[in-house]
Phi, psi and omega in degrees: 000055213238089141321143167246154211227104160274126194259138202286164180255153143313125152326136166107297195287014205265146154339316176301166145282123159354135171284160212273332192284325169309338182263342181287315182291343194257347114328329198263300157336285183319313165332282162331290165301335170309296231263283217270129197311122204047040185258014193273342202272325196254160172280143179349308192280308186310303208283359158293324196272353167291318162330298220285331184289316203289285147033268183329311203272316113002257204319324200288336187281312194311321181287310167341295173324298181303323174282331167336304159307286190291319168315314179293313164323286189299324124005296196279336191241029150264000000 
């Protein structure tokens, strides 16, 4: 007549694996840090806002590029 006796856990103790959505952001991170310049270097919060900059810097070349473009167009049909 020997009960197994479960000792209740602590917040923190449990046992599981990571939940899968929790590993998928922690995979997205990783990720995240690969791409954006020195982010291997920084803390979470740091590496949205070097995202966020880099993001920016980016958009800012792409539209440069684009008056480029028109300009060199309009050039051309003038």
């Amino acid at each position: 007549m020997s009960k197994t006796s479960r000792k209740r856990l602590k917040p923190g103790e449990n046992p599981r694996t990571r939940p899968r959505h929790r590993q998928m952001i922690q995979d997205r991170v990783k990720e995240l840090r690969e791409i954006v310049p020195n982010g291997a270097k920084c803390s979470i919060d740091a590496l949205f806002e070097r995202t966020i900059k880099h993001m920016l810097f980016l958009q800012s070349v792409t539209k440069h590029a684009d008056k480029l473009k028109q300009t060199g167009e309009s050039a051309l049909f003038s």
